[in-house]
N, C-alpha and C positions, 0 to 999 in steps of 0.2 A: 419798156423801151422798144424804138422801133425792132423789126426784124429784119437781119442779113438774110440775102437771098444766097440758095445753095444749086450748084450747079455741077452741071457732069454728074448724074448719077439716075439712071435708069430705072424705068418709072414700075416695073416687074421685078418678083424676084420667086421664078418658079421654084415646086417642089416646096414651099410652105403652107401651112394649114388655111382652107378657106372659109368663107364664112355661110353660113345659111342662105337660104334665097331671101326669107325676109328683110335681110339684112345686109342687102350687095348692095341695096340705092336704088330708088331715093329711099331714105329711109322719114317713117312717119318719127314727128320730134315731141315730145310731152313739152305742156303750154304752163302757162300761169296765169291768172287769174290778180287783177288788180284789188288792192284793199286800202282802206287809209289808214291802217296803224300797224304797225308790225307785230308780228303774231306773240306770244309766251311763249318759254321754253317747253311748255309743256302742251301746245295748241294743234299739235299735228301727230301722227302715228312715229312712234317710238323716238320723239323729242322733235327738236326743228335746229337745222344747218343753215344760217345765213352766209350769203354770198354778195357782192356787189353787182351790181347791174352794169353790164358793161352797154355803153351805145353802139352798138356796129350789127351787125348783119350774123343770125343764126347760119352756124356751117356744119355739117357733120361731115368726117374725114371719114373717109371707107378704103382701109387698104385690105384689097383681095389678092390674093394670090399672083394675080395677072394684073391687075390696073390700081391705081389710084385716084379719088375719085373725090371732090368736094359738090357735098349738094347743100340745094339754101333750104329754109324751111317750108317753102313753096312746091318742092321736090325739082327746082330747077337744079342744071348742072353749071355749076360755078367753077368748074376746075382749069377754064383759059384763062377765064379771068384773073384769077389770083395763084401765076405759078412761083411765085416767092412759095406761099402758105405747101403747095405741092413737093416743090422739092425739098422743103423743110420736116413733109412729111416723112418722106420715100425715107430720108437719112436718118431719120430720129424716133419713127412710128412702125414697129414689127408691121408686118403682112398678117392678115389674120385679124386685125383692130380696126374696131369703130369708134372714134369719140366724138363725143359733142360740145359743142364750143360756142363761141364769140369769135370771130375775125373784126379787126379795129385797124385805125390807120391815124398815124400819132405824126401830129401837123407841130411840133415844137413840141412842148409839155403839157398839150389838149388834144384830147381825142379829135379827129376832125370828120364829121359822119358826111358833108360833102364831097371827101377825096374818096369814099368807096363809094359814093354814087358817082364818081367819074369811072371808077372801073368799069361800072356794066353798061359807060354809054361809048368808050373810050373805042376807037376800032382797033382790031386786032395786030397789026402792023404796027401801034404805038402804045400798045402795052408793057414792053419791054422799059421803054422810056419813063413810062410813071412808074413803074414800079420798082426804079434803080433812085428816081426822086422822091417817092412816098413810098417805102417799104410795109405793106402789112406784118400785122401781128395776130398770132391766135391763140386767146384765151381761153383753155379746156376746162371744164368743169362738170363733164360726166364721161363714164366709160361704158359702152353697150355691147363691146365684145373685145375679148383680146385671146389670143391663140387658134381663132375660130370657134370662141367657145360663146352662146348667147347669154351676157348678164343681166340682162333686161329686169329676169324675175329675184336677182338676189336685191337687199337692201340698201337702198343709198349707201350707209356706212359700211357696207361693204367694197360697192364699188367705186367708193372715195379713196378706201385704203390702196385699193388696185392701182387708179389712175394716177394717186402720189408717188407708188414705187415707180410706177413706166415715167411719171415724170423727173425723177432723178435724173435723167441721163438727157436732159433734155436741156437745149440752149437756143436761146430765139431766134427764129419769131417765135417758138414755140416756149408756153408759159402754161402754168398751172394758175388759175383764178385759185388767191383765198378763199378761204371758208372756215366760221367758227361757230360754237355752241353756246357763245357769250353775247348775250345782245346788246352789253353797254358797248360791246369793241366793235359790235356791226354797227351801231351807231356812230360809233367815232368816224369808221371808215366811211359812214356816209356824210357826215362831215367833213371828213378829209379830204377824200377824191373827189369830193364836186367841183371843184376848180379842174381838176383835171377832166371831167364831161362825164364822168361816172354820174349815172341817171337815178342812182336810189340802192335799195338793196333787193333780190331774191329770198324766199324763206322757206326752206321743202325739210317733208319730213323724214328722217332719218332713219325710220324702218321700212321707208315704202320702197314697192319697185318701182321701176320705169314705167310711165303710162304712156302711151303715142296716144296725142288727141286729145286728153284730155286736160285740164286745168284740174291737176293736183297741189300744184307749185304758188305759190302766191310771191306780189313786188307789191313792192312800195315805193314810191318815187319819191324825190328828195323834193322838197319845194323850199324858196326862197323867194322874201319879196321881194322887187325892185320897182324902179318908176318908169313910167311912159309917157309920151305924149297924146289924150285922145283928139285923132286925125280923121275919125268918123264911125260910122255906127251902122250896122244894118238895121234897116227897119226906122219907123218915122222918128226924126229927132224930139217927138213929144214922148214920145214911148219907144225906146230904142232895145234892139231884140239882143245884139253885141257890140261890144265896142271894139274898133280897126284899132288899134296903136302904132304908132311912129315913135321916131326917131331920128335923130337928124346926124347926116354923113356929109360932111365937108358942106354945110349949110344947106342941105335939100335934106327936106323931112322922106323921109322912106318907110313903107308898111313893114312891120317888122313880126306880127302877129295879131290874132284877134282872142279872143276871150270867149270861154262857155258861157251860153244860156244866161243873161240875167235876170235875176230876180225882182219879183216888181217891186221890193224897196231899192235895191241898186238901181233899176233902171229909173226908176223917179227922184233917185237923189243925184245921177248923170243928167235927165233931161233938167234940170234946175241952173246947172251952171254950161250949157252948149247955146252957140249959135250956129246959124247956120254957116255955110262959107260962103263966099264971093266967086269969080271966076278964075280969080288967080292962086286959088290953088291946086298942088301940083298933081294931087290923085284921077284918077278916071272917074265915072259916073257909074262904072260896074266894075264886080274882082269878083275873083273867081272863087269857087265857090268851095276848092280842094287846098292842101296842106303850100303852104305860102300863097295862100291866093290865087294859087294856077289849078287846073284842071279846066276840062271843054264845058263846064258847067258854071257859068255867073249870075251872079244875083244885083242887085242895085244897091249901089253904095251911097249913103245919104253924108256929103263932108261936110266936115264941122270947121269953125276957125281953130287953130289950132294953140290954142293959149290954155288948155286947160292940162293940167297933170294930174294923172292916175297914178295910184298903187296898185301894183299888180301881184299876184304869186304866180310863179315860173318853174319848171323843172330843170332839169341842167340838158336838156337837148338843144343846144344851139348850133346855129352854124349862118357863118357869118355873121354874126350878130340879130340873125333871126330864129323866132322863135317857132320848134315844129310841133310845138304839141299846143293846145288850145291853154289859154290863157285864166286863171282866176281874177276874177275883180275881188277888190279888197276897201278904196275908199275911194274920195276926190282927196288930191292935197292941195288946198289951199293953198298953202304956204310956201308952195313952188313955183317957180316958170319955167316952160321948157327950157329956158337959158343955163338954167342950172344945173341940168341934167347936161351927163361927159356924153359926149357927142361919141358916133360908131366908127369905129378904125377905118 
């Protein structure tokens, strides 16, 4: 659920235990490591803890003795940014603790990973304003110190026990991410919350410590097929490298994402049913070459008429109805026209 933001309440609170130097911020964050099937209970050091995959933005909370402090996984500091997640901290998070988390921002009953990329571009004078209309939320799911004491080196299931007691006493924005030792119910869960924008599941091992840097941690992302419209292709429509997909918003077809690498029976069972387009369609002759088609780098867009339907696989990162992570091809469908396909809110 969204997070109430907390106010009046000072961001220090002298004469409590501090933390190491390591561990004042930024602090390095242990990674994971993509696979395509979700691990056995018995695939990692002293079993394996699945977690859900939240979509938002890595934060680790650092309260020192003197300050309060959100840093991203980048070691930037996020802490103007998101002073909801701040003061939520100061009142609910001892001095002396570090966690790590997920920060998210809940657009209705879907994660919305657009409204925290308005945080970091929003200026600081109208921060206030979004974040009384979009309130953050943050999702912890590890603990790396509490009392000033470093848990880095005890065991996951150690430090899972830790951060569920500190989270007792906790009320949002502030949340505990589940986590279980049953992989039929992290699979449920990833059936379940993909409507909500939960992107997959997490799977780490339950005697390991904490690594900074490294990919000990493995995800799996959730995929689903759906359909698209192909609206054009990088690379020559006889041998096409990707395909652009559309989608159509109040009658104007719009790029909504492109697709990985195909393969040369995909791409020769695509070049079979394309033509090329005419003048009067509505794409550019280049896009760009970065995540929605933007970045300072484009390549040449070759458009097609737009009358052919794709099957696609997708993972649950959308926003606005576009897609941010690269796209799987899966077939042509015949049996469709983009008419049939529900047009984008």
């Amino acid at each position: 659920m969204p997070g109430r933001r907390l106010t009046g309440v000072p961001l220090s609170a002298p004469g409590v235990p501090d933390l190491p130097p390591e561990l004042a911020g930024p602090v390095p964050v242990a990674l994971a490591r993509a696979v395509r099937d979700l691990p056995r209970t018995d695939a990692l050091p002293g079993g394996v803890l699945y977690e859900p995959k939240w979509d938002g933005y890595r934060l680790v909370i650092v309260r020192t003795g003197g300050t309060t402090r959100l840093w991203s996984r980048q070691g930037r500091d996020l802490t103007a940014r998101f002073p909801d997640v701040v003061a939520a901290a100061v009142g609910q998070v001892p001095a002396g603790t570090v966690v790590d988390g997920e920060v998210v921002v809940w657009n209705g009953e879907r994660l919305d990973f657009g409204l925290l990329q308005r945080r970091m571009v929003t200026p600081p004078s109208r921060i206030d304003a979004l974040v009384a209309r979009f309130p953050a939320s943050y999702v912890a799911f590890d603990l790396l110190a509490r009392g000033g004491t470093d848990l880095r080196g005890r065991p996951l299931r150690e430090r899972r026990v830790e951060l569920a007691a500190l989270a007792q006493r906790w009320a949002p924005p502030m949340q505990l991410s589940p986590a279980t030792a049953d992989p039929d119910e992290a699979r449920q869960w990833s059936t379940d919350f993909r409507a909500a924008g939960v992107e997959g599941l997490v799977a780490k091992g339950a005697g390991t410590r904490y690594a900074p840097g490294r990919r000990e941690w493995v995800k799996v992302k959730s995929w689903e097929t759906t359909e698209v419209v192909a609206g054009g292709v990088i690379g020559p429509i006889e041998r096409p490298g990707q395909l652009v997909a559309g989608r159509y918003r109040h009658g104007e077809l719009v790029v909504v994402g492109r697709t990985s690498p195909l393969s040369p029976a995909q791409a020769a069972e695509l070049a079979a049913v394309l033509r090329p387009a005419g003048l009067e369609h509505p794409w550019p002759d280049r896009i760009g070459a970065g995540r929605f088609g933007g970045g300072r780098l484009s390549v040449p867009l070759t458009r097609v008429v737009p009358d052919v339907v794709v099957e696609v696989s997708a993972d649950a990162a959308l926003q606005a109805g576009i897609f941010r992570h690269p796209l799987r091809y899966v077939r042509v469908r015949p049996d469709l026209q983009p008419s049939d396909l529900d047009e984008l809110a």
